[in-house]
SETORPA-340248 format. One record per residue: residue number from 0; z, y, x of N, C-alpha, C, O in turn; residue in three letters. Coordinates in nm, 2 decimals. Layout:
SITE:num:n.zz:n.yy:n.xx:ca.zz:ca.yy:ca.xx:c.zz:c.yy:c.xx:o.zz:o.yy:o.xx:residuo
SITE:NUM:Z:Y:X:Z:Y:X:Z:Y:X:Z:Y:X:ALA
...
END
This chain:
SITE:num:n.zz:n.yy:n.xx:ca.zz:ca.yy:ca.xx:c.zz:c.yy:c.xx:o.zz:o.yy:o.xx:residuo
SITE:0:10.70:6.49:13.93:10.59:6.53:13.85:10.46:6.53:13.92:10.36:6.52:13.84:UNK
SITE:1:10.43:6.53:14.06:10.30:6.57:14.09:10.26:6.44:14.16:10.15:6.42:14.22:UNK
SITE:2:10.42:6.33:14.13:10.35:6.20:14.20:10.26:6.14:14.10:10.16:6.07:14.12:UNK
SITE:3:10.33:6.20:13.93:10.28:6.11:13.79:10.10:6.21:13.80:9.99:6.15:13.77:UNK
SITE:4:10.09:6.34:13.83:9.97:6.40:13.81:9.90:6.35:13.91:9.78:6.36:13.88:UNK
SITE:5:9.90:6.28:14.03:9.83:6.24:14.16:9.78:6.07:14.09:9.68:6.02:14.12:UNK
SITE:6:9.89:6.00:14.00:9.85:5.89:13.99:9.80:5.87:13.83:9.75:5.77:13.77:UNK
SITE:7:9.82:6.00:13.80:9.73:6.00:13.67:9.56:6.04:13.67:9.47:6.01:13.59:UNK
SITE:8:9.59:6.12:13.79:9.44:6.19:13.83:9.33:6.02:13.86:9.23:5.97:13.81:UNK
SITE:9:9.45:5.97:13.99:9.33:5.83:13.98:9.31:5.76:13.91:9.21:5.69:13.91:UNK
SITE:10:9.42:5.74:13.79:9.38:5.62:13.67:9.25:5.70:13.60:9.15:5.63:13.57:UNK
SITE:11:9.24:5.83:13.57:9.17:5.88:13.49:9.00:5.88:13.59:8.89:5.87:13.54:UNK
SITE:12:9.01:5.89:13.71:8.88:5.85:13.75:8.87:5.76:13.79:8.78:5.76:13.88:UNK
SITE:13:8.94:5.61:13.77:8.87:5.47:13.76:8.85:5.44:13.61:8.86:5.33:13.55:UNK
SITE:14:8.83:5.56:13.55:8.77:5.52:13.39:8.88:5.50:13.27:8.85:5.47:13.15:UNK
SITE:15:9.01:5.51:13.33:9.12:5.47:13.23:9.14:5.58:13.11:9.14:5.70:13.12:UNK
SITE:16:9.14:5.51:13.00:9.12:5.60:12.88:9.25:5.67:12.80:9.30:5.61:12.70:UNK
SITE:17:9.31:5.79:12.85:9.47:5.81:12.79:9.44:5.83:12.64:9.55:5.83:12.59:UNK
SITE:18:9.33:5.85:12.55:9.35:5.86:12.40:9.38:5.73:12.34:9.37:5.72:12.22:UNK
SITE:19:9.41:5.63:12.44:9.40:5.49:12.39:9.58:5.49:12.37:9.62:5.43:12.27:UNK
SITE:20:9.64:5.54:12.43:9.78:5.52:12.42:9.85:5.61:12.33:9.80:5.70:12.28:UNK
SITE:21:10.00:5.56:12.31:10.05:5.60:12.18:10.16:5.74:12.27:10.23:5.76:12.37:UNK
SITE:22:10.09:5.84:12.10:10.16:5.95:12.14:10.28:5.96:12.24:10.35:5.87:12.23:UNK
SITE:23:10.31:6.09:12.35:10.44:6.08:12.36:10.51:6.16:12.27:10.46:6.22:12.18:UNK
SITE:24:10.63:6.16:12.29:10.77:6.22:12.18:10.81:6.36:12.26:10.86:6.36:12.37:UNK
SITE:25:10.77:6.46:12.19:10.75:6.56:12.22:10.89:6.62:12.29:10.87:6.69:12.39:UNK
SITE:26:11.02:6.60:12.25:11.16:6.66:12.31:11.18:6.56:12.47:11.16:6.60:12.58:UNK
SITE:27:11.21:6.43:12.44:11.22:6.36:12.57:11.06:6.40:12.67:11.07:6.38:12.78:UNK
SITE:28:10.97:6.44:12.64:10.87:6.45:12.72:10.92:6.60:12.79:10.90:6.64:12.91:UNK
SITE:29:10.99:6.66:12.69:10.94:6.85:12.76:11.06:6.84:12.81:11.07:6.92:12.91:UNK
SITE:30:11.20:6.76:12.78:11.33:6.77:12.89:11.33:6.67:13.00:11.43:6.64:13.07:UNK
SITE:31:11.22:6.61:13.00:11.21:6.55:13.12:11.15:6.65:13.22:11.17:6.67:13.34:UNK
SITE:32:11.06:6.71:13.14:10.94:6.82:13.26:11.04:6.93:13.31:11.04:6.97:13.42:UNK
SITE:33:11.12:6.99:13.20:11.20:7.10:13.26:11.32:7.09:13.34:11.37:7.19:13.39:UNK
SITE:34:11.37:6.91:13.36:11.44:6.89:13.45:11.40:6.86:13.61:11.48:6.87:13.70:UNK
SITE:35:11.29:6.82:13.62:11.18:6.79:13.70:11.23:6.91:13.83:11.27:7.02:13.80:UNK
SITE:36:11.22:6.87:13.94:11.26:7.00:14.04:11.12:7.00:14.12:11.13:7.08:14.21:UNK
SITE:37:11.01:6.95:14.11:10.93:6.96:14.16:10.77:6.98:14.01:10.67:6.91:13.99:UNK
SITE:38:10.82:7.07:13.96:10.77:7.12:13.82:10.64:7.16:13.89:10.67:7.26:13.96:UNK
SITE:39:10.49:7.14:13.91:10.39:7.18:13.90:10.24:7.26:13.78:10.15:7.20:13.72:UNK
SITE:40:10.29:7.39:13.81:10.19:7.47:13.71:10.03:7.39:13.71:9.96:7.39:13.81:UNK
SITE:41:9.98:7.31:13.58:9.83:7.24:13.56:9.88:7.10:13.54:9.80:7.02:13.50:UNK
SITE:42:9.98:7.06:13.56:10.02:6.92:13.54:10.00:6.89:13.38:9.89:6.88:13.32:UNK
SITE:43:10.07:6.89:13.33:10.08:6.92:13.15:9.93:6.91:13.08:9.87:6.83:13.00:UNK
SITE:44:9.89:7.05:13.17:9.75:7.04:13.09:9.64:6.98:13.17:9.52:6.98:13.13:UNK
SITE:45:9.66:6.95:13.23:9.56:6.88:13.28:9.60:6.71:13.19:9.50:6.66:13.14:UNK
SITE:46:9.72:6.64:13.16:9.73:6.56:13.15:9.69:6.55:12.96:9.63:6.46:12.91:UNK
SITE:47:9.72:6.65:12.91:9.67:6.67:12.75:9.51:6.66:12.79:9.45:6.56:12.76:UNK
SITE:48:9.47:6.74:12.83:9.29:6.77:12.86:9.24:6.64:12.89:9.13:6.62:12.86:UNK
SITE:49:9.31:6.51:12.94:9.25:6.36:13.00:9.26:6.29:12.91:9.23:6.17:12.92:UNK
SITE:50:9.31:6.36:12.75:9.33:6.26:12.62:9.49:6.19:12.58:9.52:6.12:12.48:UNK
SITE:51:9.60:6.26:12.72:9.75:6.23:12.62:9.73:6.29:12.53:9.65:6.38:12.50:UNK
SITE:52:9.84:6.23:12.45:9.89:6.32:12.28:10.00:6.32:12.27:10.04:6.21:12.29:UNK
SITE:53:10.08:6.40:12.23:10.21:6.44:12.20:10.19:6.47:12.04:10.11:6.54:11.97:UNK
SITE:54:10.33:6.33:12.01:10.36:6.36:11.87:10.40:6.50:11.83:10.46:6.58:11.89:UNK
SITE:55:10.34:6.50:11.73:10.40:6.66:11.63:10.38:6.77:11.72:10.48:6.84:11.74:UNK
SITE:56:10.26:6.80:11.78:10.22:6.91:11.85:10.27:7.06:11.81:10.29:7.15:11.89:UNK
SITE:57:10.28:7.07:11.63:10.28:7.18:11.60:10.41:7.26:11.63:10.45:7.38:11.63:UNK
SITE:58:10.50:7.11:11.64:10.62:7.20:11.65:10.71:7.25:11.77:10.83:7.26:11.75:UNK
SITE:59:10.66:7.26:11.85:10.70:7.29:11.98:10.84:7.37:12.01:10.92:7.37:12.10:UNK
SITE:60:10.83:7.45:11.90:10.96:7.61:11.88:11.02:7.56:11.81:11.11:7.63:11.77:UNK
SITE:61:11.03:7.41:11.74:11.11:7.41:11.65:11.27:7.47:11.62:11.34:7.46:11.72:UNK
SITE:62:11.32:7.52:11.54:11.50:7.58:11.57:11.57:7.47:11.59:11.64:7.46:11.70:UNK
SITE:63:11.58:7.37:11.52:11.66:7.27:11.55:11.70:7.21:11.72:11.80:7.17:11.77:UNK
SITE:64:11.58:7.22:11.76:11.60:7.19:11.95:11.57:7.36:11.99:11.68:7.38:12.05:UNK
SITE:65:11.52:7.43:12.00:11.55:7.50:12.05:11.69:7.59:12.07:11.70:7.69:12.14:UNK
SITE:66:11.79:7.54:11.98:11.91:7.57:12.01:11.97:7.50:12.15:12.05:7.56:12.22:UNK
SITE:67:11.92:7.37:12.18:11.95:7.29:12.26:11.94:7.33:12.39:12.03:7.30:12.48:UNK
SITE:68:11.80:7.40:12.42:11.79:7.50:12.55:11.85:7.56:12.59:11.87:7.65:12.51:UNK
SITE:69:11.96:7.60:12.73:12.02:7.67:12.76:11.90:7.76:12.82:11.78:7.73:12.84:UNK
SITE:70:11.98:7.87:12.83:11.91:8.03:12.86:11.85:7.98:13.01:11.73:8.01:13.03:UNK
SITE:71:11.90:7.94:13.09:11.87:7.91:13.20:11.73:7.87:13.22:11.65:7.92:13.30:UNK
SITE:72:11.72:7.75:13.13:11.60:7.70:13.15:11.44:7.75:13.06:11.33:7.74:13.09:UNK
SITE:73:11.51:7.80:12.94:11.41:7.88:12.89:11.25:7.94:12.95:11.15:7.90:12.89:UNK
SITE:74:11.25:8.02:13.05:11.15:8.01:13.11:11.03:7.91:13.15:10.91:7.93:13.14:UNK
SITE:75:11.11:7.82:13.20:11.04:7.72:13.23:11.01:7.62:13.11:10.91:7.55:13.12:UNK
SITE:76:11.07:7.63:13.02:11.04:7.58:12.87:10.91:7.66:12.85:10.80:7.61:12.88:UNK
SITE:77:10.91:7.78:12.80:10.81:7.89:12.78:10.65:7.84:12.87:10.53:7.84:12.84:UNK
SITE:78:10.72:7.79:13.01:10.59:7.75:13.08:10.51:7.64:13.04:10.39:7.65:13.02:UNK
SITE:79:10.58:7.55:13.02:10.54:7.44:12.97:10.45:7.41:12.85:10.36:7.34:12.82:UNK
SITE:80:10.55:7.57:12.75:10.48:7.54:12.64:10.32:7.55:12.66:10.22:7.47:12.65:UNK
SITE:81:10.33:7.70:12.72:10.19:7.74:12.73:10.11:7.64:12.80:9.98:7.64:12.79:UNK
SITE:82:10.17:7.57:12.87:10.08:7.45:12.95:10.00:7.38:12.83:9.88:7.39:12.81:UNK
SITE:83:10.08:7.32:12.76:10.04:7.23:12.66:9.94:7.32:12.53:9.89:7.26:12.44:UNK
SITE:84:9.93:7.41:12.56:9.86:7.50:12.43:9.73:7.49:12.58:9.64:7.40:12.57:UNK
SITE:85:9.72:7.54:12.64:9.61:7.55:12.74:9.56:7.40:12.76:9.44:7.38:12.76:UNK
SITE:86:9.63:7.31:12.76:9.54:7.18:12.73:9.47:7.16:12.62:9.35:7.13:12.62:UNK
SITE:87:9.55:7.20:12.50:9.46:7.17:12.36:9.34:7.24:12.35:9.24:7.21:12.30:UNK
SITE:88:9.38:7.36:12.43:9.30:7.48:12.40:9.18:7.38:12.50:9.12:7.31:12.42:UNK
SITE:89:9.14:7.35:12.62:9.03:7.27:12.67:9.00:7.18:12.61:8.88:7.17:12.59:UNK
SITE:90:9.08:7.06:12.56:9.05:6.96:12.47:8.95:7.01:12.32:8.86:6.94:12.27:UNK
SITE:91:9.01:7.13:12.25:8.92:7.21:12.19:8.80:7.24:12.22:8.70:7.24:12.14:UNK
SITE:92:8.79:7.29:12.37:8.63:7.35:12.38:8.53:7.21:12.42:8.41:7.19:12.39:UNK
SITE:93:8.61:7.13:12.50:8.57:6.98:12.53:8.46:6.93:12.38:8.35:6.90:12.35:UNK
SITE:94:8.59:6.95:12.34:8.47:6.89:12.17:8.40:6.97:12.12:8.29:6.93:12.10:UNK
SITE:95:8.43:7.07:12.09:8.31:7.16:12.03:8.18:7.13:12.12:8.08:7.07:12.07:UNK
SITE:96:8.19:7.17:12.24:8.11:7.11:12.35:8.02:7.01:12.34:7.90:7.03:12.34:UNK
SITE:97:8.10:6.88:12.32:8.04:6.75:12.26:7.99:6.76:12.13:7.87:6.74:12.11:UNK
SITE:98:8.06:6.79:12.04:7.98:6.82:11.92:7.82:6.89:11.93:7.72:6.85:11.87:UNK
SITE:99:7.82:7.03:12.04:7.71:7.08:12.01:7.59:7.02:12.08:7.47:7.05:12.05:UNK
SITE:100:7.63:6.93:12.20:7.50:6.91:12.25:7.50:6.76:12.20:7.43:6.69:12.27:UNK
SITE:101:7.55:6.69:12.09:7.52:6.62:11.97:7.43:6.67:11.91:7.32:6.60:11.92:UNK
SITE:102:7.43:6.74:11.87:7.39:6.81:11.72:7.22:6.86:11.82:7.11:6.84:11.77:UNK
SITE:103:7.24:6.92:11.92:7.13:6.93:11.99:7.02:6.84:12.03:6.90:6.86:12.00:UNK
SITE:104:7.06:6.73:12.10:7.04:6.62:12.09:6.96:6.57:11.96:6.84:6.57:11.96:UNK
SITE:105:7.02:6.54:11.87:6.91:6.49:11.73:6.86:6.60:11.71:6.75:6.56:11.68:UNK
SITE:106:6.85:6.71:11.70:6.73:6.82:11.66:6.80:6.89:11.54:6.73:6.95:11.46:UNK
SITE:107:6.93:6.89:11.52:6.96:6.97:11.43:7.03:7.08:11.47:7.11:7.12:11.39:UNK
SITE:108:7.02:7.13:11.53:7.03:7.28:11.60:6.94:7.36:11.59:6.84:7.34:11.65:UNK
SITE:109:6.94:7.49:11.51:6.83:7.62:11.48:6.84:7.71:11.59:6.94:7.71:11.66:UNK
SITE:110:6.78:7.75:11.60:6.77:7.89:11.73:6.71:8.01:11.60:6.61:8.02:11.54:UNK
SITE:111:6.86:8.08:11.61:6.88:8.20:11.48:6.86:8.32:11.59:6.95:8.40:11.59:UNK
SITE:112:6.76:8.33:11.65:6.74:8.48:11.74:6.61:8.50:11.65:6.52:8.42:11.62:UNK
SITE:113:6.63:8.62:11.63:6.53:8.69:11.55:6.39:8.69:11.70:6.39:8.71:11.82:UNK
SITE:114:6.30:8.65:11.59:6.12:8.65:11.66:6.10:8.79:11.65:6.13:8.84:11.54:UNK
SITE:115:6.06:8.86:11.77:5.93:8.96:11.74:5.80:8.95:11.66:5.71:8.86:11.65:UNK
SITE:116:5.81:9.08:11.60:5.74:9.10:11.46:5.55:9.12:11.52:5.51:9.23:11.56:UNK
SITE:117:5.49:9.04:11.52:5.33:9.13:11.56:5.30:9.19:11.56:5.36:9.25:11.47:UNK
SITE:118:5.21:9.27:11.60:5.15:9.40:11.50:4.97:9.33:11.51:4.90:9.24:11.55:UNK
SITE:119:4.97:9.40:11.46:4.78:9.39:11.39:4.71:9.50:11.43:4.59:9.51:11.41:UNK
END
């Protein structure tokens, strides 16, 4: 795992664009990572935050595979998840981000702070 995060790190700073590629498949992706014996906490999200996408994001808990988890590994399931929510979650502020200094940018941005009143 931290040889794919070390050689993803440099594709991603020689300009390589990961939103160009097709989703991965969310169960083979996350029993690959929990079998992984060299599991590194920021891998995951770091690699969502560079523009992977994982099909069907929403369903991560689904019942049908989570029966499939033994107890054992659970934990480390639980890690992962949250990895992958902490990616979206930066890929979220990423855009908003972009969005607002968009929006700044062309001049459509208000500054809603109340002016002091004069006096006379």
């Amino acid at each position: 795992m931290s040889g794919l995060h070390r050689l993803s790190k440099i594709m991603r700073n020689k300009g390589y664009d990961f939103s160009v590629c097709e989703p991965v498949e969310i169960w083979p992706f996350l029993w690959c990572a929990i079998h992984c014996e060299h599991f590194k906490a920021g891998v995951i999200s770091d690699l969502l935050a560079w523009g992977l996408r994982i099909e069907d994001p929403n369903n991560y808990l689904s019942i049908k595979h989570m029966q499939t988890i033994r107890p054992k590994f659970m934990p480390v399931f639980k890690s992962i998840i949250d990895e992958m929510r902490e990616g979206e979650r930066r890929n979220a502020e990423r855009e908003a981000a972009n969005i607002a200094q968009a929006l700044a940018e062309a001049g459509l941005t208000q500054d809603d702070t109340p002016k002091p009143r004069r006096r006379m």
